[in-house]
N, C-alpha and C positions, 0 to 999 in steps of 0.2 A: 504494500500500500504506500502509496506517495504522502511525501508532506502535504502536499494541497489535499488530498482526501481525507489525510487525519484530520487537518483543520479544520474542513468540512465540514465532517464528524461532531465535532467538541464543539463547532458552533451551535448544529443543526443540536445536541444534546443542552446546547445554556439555552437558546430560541425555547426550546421545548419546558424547561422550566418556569417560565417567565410566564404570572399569572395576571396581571395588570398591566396598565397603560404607563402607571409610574414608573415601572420594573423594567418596563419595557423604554423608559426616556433614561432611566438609570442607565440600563446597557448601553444604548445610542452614544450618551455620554461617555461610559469606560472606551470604547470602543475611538470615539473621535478621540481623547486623548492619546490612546496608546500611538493611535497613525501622526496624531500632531507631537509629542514626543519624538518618534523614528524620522520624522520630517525635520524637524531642530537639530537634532543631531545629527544627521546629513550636512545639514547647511552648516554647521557649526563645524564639522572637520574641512569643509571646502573653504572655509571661510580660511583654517587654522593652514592647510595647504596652500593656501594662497591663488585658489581656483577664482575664488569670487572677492570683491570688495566693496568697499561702500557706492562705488561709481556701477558696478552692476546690478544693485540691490535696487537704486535708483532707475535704472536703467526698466528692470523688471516692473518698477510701479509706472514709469509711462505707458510702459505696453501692456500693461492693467486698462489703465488711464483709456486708452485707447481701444479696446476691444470690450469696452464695458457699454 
């Protein structure tokens, strides 16, 4: 079995737990944190790499700016 099917799995098993609407904005919540976490930490070693800098960070909200 694959990692992506165990994940699957453990998801489709916490889903299955979840009795409420609240339980269910709980997860939402854990869930967006754990990917905004692994999302910061990316950015944060390119940043430490010297991939990205302040002038592409800017660079990224214009073309926010612009596709919004």
């Amino acid at each position: 079995m694959s990692y992506n099917e165990m994940a699957q799995l453990e998801l489709m098993n916490a889903l299955y737990a979840i009795q409420s609407e609240s339980e269910l904005d709980e997860f939402k919540e854990l869930l967006t944190s754990y990917f905004a976490t692994k999302a910061q930490k990316a950015i944060d070693a390119l940043w430490d790499e010297g991939v990205i800098n302040e002038d592409t960070i800017e660079q990224w909200g214009a073309e926010h700016m612009i596709s919004a």
